[in-house]
Residue, then its C-alpha position, 0 to 999 in steps of 0.5 A: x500500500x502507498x505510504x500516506x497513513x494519517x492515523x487519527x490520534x484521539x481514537x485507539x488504534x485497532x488491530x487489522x482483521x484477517x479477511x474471509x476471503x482472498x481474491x477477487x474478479x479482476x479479468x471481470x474488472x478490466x474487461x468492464x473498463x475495456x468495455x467502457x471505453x470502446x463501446x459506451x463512452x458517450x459524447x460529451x462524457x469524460x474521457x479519463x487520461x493522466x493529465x485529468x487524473x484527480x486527487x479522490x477520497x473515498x468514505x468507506x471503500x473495504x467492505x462492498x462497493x467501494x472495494x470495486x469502485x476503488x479498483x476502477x478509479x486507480x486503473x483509471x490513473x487517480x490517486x484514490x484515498x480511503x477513509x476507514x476506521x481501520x477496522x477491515x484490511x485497505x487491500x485483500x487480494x480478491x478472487x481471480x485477481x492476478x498477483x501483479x495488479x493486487x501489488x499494483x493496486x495495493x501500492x497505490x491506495x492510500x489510507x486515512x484512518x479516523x472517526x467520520x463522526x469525529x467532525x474535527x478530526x474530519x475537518x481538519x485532516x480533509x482540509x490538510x490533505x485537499x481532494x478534488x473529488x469526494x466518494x461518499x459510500x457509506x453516509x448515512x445523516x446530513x450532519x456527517x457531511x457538513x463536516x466534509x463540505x466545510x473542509x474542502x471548499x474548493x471540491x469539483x464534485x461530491x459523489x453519494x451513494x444514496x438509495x431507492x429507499x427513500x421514495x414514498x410507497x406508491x401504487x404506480x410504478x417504476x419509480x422515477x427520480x422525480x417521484x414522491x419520497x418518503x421523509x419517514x422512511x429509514x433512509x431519511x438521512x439519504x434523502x436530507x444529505x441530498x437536500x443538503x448537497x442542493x441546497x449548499x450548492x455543491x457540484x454533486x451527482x447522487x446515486x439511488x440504487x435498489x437492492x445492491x448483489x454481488x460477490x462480498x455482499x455484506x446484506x442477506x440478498x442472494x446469500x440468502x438464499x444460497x444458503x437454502x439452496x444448499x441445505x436442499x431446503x424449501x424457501x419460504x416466500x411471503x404472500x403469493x410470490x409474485x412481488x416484482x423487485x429489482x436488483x443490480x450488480x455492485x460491478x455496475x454500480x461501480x461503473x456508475x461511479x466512475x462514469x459520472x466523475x467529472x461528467x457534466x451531464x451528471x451535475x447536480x443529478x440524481x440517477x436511479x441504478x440498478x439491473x435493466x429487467x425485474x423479477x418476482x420473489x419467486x422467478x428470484x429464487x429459481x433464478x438463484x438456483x439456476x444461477x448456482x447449478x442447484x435444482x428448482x426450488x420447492x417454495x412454499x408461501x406463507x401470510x406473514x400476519x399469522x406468525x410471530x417471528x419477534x426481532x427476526x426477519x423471516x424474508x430478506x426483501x420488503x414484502x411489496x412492489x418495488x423496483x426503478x426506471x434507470x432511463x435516465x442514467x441510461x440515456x443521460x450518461x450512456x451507462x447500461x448494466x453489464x450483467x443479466x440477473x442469472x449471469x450476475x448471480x452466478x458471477x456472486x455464487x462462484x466468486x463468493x459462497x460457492x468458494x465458501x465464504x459468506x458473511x452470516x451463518x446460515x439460521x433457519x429458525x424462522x424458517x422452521x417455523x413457517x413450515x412447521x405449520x405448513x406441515x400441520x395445515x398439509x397433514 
């Protein structure tokens, strides 16, 4: 790793955590950026070379998105710094990552480590160092990022990682970027730091996306049900089934990221991003197994209403309709997803759990329950 590491002193310093995993889909990554040049740069859009490379921080950057985003960005020849806590390792080979472009990478990502919240802290490490452009992955409240604006004054664009969540339920959809949303929903934070952005006048692009897969993801999305799948389990499903949902691959939301940068069509935008088709709760689950060579599932359905499962989610997904137009990061930014959702899902299975690492242990409890009294209504 290159050599700047501030390391922020008011907080105690923590020992680097071995990693889960070792290696990750590079022949996948550079294919991507490969891609994006020949065939969907469009006019107008930022055609990256040395004499444009921008000195970038990242907020977050080791646990899922940001891993890919970083990579992208530094073969794009930008000097890219990650702020963490220093609680997960800077860099990890990852699968089918050669040895040379991991010591490639990993000598020139640089760390700042501290507390987002630690306001001083931020403010005077960022003011420090200076950035051009800031990667905002992982925040969540307004009041994290006042902090940031403040110390850099002079930033060219603030990049966020919002969600899809914050928009208001609705009978009609898709979504789109200029529909309703929602001020109590749990991602209200999202929404008021894009208030925030607007309304202090930053040059800034913010993502939305929908439910985020891919190899390392942290959420119980396709692990979910892989881990069903491989213990030849039926998968419990709510209601009928036919719920239509949406998801995307984190390698083509990172390639979202990246192609906004400096891109002046994505000026003070908004941008849904998310995969090109949607899918049911049930079309999900066979396209998971079909994705990782496992027979057709049996489903079963259940009315969530007639259990009481406690603290414990017995579905991963938010039992409605729910999913987003990406017309207009297709149209405006020449962005398209790469992968199809059982081209995607299996790019996670052989990458991720079919290697055996996954973040949560399977637990069927709810599950368990659920059949239970399938079984006594069957009998």
């Amino acid at each position: 790793m290159a050599s700047l590491v501030v390391v922020q002193h008011k907080q105690p310093s923590s020992a680097v955590l071995p990693s889960s995993f070792s290696d990750f889909n590079g022949a996948r990554l550079t294919a991507s950026v490969q891609y994006k040049r020949k065939l969907w740069q469009p006019k107008g859009a930022l055609n990256v070379t040395a004499s444009s490379a921008k000195k970038i921080l990242i907020m977050g950057g080791t646990r899922f998105i940001g891993i890919f985003l970083s990579r992208l960005l530094v073969k794009e020849g930008h000097q890219v710094t990650l702020f963490t806590r220093g609680k997960a390792p800077i860099t990890q080979q990852l699968p089918g990552e050669s040895e040379a472009d991991f010591a490639d990478f990993s000598s020139k990502i640089l760390h700042l480590k501290g507390d987002r919240k630690d306001f001083e802290f931020v403010k005077s490490s960022l003011s420090a160092e200076g950035f051009d452009v800031v990667y905002d992955i992982n925040g969540r409240e307004a009041v994290e990022v006042e902090p940031i604006l403040d110390a850099l004054p002079s930033l060219e664009q603030y990049i966020y990682c919002s969600s899809a969540g914050v928009y208001l339920k609705t009978d009609y959809l898709p979504h789109f970027e200029v529909d309703a949303v929602d001020p109590k929903s749990r991602h209200k934070g999202k929404l008021e730091t894009e208030s925030l952005l607007e309304s202090r006048g930053v040059n800034y692009t913010s993502l939305r996306p929908v439910y985020i897969y891919g190899p390392l993801n942290y959420n119980p999305v396709e692990e979910w049900f892989f881990h069903r799948l491989k213990a030849g389990r039926p998968i419990p499903i709510p209601n009928s089934g036919i719920q239509v949902t949406q998801l995307g691959h984190v390698k083509d939301l990172a390639r979202a990221f990246v192609q906004v940068l400096g891109n002046e069509k994505a000026s003070k935008q908004i941008f849904n991003i998310s995969g090109e088709k949607y899918v049911t709760f049930d079309g999900l689950a066979k396209a998971c197994a079909k994705a990782a060579g496992f027979p057709e599932p049996e489903i079963i359905h259940f009315n969530p209403k007639e259990f009481d499962f406690g603290k414990k989610k017995p579905f991963p997904f938010r039992d409605q309709h729910f999913f987003t137009s990406i017309e207009k990061a297709k149209s405006l930014l020449g962005w398209k997803p790469e992968f199809d959702l059982v081209e995607g899902l299996a790019d996670s299975y052989n990458l991720d759990f079919g290697r055996g690492t996954f973040r949560k242990e399977a637990d069927f409890e709810t599950d368990d329950i659920i059949l239970g009294k399938s079984l006594v209504l069957q009998s």
